[in-house]
C-alpha positions as CSV (number, residue, x, y, z in Angstrom):
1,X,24.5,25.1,39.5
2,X,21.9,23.0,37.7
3,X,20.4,20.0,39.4
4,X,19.9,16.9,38.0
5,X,16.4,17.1,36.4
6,X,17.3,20.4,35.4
7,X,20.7,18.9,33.4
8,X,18.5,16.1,32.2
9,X,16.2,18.6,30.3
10,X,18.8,20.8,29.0
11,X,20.8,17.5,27.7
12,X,17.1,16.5,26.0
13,X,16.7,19.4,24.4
14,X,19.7,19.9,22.6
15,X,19.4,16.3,21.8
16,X,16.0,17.6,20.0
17,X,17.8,20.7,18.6
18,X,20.2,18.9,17.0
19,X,17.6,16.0,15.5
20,X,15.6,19.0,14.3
21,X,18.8,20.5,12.7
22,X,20.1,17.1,11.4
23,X,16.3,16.0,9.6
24,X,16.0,19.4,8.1
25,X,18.8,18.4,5.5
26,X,16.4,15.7,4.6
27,X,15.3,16.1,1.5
28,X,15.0,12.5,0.0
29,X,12.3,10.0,0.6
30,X,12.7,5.8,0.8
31,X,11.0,2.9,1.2
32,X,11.7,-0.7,2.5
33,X,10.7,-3.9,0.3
34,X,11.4,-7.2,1.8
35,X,11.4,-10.9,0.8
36,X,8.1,-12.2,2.4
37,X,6.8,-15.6,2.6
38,X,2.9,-15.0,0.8
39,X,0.4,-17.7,1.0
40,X,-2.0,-18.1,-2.3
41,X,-5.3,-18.8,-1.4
42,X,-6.2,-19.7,-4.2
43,X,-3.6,-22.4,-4.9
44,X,-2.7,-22.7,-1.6
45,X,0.8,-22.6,-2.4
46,X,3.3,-20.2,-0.6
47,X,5.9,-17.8,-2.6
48,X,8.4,-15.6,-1.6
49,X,7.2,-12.3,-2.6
50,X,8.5,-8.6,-2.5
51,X,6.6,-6.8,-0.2
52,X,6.6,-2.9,1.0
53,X,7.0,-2.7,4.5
54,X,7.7,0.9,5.1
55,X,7.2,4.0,2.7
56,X,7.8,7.8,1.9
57,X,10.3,8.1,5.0
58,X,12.4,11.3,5.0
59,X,16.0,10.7,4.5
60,X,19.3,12.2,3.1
61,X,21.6,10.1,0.7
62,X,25.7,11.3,1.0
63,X,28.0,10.8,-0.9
64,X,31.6,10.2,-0.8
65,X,34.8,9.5,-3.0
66,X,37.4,7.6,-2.0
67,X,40.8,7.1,-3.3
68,X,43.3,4.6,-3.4
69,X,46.5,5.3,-1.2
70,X,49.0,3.0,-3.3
71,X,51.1,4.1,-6.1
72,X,51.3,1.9,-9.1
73,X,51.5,2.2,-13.0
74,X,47.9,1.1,-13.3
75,X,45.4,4.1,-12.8
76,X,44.3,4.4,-9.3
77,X,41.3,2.8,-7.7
78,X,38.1,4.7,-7.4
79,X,35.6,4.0,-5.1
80,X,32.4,5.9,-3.4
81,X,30.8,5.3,-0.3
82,X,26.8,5.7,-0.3
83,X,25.4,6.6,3.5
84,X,22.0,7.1,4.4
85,X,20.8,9.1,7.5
86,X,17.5,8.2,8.6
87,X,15.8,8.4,11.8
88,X,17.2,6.2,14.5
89,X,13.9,4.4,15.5
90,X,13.7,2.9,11.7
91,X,15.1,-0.6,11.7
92,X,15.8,-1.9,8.5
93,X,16.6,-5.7,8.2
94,X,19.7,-7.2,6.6
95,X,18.9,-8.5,2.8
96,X,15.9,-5.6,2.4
97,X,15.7,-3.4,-0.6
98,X,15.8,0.3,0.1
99,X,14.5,2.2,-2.9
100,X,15.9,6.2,-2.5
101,X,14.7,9.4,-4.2
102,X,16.7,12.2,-3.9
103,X,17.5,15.4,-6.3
104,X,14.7,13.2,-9.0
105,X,17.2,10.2,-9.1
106,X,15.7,6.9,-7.9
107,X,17.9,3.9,-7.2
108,X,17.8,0.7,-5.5
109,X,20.2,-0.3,-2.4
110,X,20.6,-2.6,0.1
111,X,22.7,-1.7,3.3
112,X,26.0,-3.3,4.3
113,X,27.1,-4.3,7.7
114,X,25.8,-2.3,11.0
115,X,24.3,0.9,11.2
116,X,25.6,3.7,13.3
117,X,22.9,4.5,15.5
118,X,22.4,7.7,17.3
119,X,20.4,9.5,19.4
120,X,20.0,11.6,16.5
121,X,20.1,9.9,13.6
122,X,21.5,6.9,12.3
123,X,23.8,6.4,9.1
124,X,23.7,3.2,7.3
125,X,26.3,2.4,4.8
126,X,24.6,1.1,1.1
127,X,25.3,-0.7,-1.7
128,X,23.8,-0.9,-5.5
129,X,20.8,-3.0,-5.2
130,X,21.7,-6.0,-7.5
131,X,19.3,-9.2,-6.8
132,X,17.7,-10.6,-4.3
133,X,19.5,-12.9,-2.2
């Protein structure tokens, strides 16, 4: 029987097996822009500014098509659901823009509701980009 350190490291390192196995699909990149408050010294004036605040972070962008249940004369609904995995110690605040390359297709999101953070990974739902808020 394993004691208790020796069930801690075995539990840690298939927690790192699986993060290895998990960020080896990873074949996108992203980067966070968010509104900032930017003072001018010149004009002293502050703006609120797109800024970077995190770059060329390894990610993967899935993909999923979901359709509508009801039957009707109209042609069904359509929709897809966008999830990005990412590692769990990124925090990415509500309202950023999260630019994604992946497969030489660049697009503009932003994230909707919570994450699902794991030990592993985290998978955060996204939506098209469209303005800032």
């Amino acid at each position: 029987m394993l004691s208790k350190d020796q069930m801690v490291e075995t539990i840690q390192a298939a927690r790192e097996a699986a993060r290895k196995a998990i960020e080896a699909t990873y074949f996108g990149s992203f980067c966070i822009t968010e509104q900032r408050k930017v003072r001018d010294e010149k004009s002293k004036l502050t703006k609120t500014e797109p800024v970077i605040v995190l770059e060329n972070q390894p990610c993967k962008l899935s993909f999923e098509t979901v359709k509508a249940a009801a039957v009707s004369n109209a042609a069904a609904a359509v929709t897809q659901i966008t999830k990005l995995f990412v590692s769990p110690e990124i925090f990415i605040k509500p309202g950023s823009k999260i630019t994604v390359t992946q497969d030489g297709i660049t697009t503009d999101y932003t994230h909707s509701g919570v994450p699902a953070v794991y030990p592993t990974h985290q998978e955060i739902l996204l939506e098209l980009f469209e303005r800032w808020a």
